[in-house]
The first five atom37 places (N, CA, C, CB, O) and aatype in JSON, in Angstrom:
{
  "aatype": [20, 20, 20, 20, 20, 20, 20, 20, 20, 20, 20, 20, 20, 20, 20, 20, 20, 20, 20, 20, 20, 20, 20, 20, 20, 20, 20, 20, 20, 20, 20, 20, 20, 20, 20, 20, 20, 20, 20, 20, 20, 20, 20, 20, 20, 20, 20, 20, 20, 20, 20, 20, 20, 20, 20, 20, 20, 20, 20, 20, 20, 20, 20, 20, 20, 20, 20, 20, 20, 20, 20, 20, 20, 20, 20, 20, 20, 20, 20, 20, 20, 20, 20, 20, 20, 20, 20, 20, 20, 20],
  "atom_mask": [
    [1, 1, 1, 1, 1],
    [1, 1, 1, 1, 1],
    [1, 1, 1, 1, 1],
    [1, 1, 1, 1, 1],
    [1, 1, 1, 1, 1],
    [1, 1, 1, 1, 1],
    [1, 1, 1, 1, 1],
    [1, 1, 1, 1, 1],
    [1, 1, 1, 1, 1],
    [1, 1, 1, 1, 1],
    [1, 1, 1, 1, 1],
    [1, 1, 1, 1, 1],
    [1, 1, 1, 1, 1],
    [1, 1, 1, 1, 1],
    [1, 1, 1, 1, 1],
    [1, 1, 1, 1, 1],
    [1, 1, 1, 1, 1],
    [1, 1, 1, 1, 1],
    [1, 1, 1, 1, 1],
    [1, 1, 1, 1, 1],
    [1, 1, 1, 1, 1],
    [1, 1, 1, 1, 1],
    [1, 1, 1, 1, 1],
    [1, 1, 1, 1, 1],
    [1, 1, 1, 1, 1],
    [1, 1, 1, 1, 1],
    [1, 1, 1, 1, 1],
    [1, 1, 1, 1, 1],
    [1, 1, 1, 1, 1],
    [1, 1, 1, 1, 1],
    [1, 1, 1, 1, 1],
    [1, 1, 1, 1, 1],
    [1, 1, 1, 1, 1],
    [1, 1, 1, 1, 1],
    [1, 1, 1, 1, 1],
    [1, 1, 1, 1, 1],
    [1, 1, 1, 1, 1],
    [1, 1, 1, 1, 1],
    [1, 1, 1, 1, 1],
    [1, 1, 1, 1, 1],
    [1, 1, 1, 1, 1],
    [1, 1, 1, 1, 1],
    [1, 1, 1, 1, 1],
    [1, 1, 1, 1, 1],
    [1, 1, 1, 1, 1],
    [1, 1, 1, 1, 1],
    [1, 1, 1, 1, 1],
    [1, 1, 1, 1, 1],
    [1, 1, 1, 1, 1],
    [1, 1, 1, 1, 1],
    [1, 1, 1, 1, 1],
    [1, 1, 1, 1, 1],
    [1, 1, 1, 1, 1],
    [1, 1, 1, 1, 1],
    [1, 1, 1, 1, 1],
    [1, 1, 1, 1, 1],
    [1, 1, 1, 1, 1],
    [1, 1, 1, 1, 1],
    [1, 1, 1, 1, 1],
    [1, 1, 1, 1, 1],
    [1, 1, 1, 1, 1],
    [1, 1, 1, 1, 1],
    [1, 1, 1, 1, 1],
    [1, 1, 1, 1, 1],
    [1, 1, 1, 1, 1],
    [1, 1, 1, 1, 1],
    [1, 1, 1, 1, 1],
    [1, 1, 1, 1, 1],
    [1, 1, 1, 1, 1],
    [1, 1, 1, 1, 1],
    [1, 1, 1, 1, 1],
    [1, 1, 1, 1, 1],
    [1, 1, 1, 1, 1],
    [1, 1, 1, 1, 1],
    [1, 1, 1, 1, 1],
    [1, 1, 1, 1, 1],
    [1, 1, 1, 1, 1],
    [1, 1, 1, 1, 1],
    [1, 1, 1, 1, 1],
    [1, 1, 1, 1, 1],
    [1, 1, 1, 1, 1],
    [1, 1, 1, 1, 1],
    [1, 1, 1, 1, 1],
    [1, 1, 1, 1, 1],
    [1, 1, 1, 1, 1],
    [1, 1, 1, 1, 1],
    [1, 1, 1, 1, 1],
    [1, 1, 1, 1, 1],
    [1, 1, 1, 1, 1],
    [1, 1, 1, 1, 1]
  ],
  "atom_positions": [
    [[43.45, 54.64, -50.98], [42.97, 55.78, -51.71], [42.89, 56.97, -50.74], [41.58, 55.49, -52.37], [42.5, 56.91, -49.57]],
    [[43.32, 58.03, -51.39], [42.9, 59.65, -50.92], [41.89, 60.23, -50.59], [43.05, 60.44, -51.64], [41.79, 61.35, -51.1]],
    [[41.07, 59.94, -49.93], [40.16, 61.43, -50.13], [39.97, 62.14, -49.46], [39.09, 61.52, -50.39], [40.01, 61.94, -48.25]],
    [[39.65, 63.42, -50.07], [39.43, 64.9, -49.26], [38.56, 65.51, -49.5], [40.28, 65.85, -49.33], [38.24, 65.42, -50.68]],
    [[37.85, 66.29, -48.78], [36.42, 66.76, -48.96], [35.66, 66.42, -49.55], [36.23, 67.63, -49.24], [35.23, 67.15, -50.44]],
    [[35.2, 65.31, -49.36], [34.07, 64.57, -50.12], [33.05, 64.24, -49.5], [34.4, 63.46, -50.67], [33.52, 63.97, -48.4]],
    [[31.77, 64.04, -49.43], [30.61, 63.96, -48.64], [29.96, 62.52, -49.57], [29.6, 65.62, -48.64], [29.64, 62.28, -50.73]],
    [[29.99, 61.93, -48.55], [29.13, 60.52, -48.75], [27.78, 59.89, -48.3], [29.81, 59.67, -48.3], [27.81, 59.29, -47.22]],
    [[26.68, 59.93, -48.94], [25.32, 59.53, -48.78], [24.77, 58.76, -49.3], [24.65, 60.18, -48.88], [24.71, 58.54, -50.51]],
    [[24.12, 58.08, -48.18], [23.42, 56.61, -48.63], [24.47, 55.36, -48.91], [22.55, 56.83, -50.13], [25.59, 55.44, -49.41]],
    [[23.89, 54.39, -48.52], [24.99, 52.96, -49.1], [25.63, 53.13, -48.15], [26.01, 52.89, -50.59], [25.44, 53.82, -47.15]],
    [[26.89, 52.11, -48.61], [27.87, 51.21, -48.03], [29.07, 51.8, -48.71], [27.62, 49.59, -48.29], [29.2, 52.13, -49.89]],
    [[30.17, 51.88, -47.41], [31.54, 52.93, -47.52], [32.66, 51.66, -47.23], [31.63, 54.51, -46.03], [32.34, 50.94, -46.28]],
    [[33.53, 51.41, -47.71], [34.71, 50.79, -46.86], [35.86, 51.33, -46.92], [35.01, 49.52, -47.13], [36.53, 51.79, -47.85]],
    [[36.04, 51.2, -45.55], [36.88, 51.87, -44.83], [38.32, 51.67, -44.88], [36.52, 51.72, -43.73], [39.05, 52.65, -44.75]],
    [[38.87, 50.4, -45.07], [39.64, 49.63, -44.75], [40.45, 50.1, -46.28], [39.03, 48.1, -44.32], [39.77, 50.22, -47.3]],
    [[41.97, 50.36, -46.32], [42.46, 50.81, -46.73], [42.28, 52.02, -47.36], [42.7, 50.19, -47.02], [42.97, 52.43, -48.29]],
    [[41.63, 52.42, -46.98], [41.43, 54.54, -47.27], [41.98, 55.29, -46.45], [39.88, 55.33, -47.1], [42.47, 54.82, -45.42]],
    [[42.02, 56.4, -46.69], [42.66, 57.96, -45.74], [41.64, 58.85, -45.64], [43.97, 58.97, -46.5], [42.06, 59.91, -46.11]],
    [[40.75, 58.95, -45.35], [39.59, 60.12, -45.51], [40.04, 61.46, -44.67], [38.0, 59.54, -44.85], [40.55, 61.52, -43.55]],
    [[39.73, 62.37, -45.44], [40.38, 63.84, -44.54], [38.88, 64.99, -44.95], [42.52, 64.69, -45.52], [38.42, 65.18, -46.07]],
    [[38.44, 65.55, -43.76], [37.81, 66.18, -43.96], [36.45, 65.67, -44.63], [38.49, 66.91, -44.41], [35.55, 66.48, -44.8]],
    [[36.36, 64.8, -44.88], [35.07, 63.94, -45.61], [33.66, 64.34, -44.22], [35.63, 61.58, -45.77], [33.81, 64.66, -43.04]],
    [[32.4, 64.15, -45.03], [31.1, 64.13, -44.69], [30.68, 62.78, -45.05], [30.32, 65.21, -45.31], [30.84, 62.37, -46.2]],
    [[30.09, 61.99, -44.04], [29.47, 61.06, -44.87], [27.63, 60.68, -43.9], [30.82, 59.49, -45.01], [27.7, 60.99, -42.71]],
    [[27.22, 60.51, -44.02], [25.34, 61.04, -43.63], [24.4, 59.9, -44.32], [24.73, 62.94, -44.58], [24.22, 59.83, -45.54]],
    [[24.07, 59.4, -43.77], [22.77, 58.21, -44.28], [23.41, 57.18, -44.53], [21.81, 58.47, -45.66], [22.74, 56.35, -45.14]],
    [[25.09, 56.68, -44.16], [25.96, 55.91, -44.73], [25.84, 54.54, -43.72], [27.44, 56.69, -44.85], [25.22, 54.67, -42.67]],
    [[26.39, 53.3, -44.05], [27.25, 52.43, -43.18], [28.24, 52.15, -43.88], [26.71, 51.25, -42.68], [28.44, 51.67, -44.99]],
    [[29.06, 52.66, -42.73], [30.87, 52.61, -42.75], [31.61, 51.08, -42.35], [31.53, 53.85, -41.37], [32.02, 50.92, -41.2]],
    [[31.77, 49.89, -43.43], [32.47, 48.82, -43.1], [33.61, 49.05, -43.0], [32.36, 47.9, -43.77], [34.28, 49.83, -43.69]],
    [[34.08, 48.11, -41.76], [35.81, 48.12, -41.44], [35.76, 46.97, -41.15], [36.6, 49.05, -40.26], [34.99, 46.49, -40.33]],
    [[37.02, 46.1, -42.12], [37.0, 44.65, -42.09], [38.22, 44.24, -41.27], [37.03, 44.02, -43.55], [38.42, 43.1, -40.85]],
    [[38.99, 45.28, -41.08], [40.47, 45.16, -40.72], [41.52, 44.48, -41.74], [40.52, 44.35, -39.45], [42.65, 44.13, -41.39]],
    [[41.05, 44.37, -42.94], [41.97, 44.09, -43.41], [42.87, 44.68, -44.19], [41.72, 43.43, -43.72], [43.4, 44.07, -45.12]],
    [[43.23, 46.39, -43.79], [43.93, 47.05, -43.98], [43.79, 48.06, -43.16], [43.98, 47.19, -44.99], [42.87, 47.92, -42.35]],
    [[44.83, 49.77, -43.04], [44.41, 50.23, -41.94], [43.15, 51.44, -42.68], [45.83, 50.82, -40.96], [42.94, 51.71, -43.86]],
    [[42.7, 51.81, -41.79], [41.79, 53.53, -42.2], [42.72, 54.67, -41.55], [39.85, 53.75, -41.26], [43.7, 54.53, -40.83]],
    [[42.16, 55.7, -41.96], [42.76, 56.72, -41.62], [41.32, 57.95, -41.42], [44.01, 57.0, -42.81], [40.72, 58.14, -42.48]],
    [[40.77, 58.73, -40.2], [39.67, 59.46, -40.52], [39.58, 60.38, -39.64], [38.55, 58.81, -40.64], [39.05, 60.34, -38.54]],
    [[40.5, 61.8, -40.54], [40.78, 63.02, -40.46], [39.75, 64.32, -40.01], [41.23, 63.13, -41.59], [39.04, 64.59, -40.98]],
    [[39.55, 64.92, -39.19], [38.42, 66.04, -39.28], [37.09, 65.44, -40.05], [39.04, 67.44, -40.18], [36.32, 66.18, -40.66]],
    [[36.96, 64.4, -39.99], [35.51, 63.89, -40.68], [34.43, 64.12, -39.74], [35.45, 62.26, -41.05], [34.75, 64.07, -38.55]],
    [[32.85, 64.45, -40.12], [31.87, 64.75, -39.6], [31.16, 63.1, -40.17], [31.3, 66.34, -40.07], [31.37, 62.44, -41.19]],
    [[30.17, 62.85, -38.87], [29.42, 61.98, -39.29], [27.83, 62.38, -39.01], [29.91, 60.77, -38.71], [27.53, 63.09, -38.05]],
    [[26.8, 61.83, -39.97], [25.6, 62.48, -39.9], [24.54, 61.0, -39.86], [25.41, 63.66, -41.32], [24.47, 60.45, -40.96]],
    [[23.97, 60.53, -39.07], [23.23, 59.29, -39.37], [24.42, 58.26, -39.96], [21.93, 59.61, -40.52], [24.53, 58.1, -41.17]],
    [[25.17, 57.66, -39.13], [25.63, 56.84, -39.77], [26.08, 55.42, -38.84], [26.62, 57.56, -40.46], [26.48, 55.36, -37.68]],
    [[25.88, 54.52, -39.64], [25.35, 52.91, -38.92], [27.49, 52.37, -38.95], [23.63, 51.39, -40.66], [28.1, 53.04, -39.78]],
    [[28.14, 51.63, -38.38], [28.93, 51.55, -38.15], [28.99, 49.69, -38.38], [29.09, 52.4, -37.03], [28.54, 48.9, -37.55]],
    [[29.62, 49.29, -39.65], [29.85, 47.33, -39.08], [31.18, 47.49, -39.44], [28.9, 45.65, -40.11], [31.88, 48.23, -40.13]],
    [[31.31, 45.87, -38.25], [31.95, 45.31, -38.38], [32.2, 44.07, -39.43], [31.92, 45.29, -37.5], [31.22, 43.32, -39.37]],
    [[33.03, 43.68, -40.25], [32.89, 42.19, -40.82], [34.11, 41.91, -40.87], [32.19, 41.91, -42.19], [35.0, 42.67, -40.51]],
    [[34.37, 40.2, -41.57], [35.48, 39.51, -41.26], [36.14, 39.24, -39.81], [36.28, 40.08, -41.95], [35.67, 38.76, -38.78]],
    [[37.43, 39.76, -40.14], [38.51, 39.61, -38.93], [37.88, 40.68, -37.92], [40.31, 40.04, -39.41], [37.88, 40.45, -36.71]],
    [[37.33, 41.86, -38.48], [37.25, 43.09, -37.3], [35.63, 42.13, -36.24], [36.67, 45.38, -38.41], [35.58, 42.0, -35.01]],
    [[35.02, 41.86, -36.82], [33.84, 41.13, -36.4], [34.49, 40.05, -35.47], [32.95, 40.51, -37.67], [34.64, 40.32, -34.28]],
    [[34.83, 38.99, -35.91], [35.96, 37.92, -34.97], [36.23, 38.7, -33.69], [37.68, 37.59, -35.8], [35.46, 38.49, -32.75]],
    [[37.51, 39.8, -33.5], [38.38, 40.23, -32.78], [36.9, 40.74, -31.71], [39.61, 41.38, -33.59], [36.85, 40.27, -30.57]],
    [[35.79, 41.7, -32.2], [34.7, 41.8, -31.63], [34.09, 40.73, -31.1], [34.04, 42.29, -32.31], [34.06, 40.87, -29.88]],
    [[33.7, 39.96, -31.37], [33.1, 38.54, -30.97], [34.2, 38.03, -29.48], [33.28, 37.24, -32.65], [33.85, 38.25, -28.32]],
    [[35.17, 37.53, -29.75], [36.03, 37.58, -29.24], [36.12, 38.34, -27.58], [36.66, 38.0, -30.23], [35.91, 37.79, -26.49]],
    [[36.4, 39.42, -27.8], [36.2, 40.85, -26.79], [35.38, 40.46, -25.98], [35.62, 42.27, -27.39], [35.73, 40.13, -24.85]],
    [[33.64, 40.41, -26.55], [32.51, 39.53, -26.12], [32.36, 38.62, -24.91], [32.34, 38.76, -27.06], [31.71, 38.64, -23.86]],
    [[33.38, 37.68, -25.59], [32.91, 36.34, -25.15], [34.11, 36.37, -23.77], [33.08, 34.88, -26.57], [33.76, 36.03, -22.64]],
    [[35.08, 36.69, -23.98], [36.13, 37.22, -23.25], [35.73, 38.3, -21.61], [36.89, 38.1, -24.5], [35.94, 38.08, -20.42]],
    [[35.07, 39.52, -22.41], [33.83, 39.91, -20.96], [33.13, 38.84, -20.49], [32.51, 40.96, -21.31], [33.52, 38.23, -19.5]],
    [[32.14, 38.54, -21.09], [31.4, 37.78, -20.36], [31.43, 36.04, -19.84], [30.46, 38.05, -20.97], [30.59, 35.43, -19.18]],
    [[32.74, 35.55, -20.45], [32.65, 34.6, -20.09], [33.62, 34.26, -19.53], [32.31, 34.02, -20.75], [33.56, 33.06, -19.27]],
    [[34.75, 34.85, -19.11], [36.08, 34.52, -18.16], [36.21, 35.03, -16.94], [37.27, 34.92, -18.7], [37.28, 35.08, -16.34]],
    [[34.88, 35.51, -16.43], [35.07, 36.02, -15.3], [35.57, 37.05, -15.33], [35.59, 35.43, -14.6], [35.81, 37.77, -16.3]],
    [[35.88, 37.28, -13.67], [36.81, 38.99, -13.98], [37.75, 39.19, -14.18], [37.0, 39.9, -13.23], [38.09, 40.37, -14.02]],
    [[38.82, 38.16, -14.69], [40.03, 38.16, -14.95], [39.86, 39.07, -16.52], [40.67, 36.54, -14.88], [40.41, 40.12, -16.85]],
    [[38.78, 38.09, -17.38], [38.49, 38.88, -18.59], [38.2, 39.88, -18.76], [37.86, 38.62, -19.15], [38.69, 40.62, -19.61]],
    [[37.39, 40.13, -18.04], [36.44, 41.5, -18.25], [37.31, 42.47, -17.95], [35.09, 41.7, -17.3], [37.14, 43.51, -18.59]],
    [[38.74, 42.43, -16.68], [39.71, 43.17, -16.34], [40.18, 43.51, -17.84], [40.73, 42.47, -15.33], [39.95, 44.63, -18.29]],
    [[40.71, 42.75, -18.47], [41.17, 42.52, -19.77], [40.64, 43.01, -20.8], [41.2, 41.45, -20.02], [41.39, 43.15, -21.76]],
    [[39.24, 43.42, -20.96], [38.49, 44.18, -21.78], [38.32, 45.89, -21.58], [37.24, 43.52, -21.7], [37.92, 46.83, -22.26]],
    [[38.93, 45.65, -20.11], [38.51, 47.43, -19.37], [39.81, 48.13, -19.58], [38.09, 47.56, -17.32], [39.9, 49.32, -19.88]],
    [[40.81, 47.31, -19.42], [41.93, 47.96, -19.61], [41.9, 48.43, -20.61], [42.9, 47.42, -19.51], [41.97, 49.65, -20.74]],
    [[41.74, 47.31, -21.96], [41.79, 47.62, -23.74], [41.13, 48.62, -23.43], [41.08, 46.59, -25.07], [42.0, 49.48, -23.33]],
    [[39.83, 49.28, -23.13], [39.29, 50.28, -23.17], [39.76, 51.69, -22.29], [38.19, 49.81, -22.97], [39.82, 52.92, -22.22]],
    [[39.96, 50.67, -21.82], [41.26, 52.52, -20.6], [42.45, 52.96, -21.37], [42.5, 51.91, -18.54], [42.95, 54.07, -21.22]],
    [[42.84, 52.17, -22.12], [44.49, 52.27, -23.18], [43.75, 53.21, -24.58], [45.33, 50.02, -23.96], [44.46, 53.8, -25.39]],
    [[42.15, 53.19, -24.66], [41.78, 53.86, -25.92], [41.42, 55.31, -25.56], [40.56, 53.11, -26.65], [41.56, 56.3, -26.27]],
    [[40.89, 55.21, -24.25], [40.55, 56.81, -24.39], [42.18, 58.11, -23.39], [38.43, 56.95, -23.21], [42.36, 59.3, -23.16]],
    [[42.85, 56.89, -23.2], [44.06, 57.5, -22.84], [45.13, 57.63, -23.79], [44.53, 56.87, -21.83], [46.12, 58.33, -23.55]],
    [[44.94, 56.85, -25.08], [46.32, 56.9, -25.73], [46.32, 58.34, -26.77], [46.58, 55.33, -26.69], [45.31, 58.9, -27.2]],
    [[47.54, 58.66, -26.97], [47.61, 59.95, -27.96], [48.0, 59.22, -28.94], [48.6, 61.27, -27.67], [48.58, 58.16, -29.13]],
    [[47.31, 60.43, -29.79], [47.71, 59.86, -31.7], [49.33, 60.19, -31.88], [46.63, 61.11, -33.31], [49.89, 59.95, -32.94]]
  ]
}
């Protein structure tokens, strides 16, 4: 689904197969299950709680257990994923 300029308050949003452009959303939690992609354009966020569930929760869990429990081979492995996010262009 589309949306554009729309402002969302209170409740539960999912994320996972939408395009949001320009949207507000404020007092919200935003689920992303991964089981499709999002898209989230010039959006403002105001008070808003962020889950994970399903597969996106797993892959998180995962990440987790991966830092903290493989030593530094893992944790190398978790820093990178995170060096590849704030370096990559859209």
């Amino acid at each position: 689904m589309h949306l554009r300029d729309s402002t969302f308050t209170q409740g539960r949003v999912a994320l996972d197969g939408n395009e949001f452009h320009r949207c507000h959303f404020r007092d919200t939690t935003l689920v992303f299950s991964a089981s499709a992609s999002v898209s989230l354009t010039d959006c403002s966020f105001e008070n808003v709680t962020w889950a994970l569930e399903g597969p996106a929760a797993r892959v998180l869990a995962m990440m987790r257990a991966l830092y903290h429990g493989a030593g530094d081979g893992g944790r190398h492995v978790i820093e990178q994923a995170f060096d590849h996010i704030r370096k990559a262009s859209l």
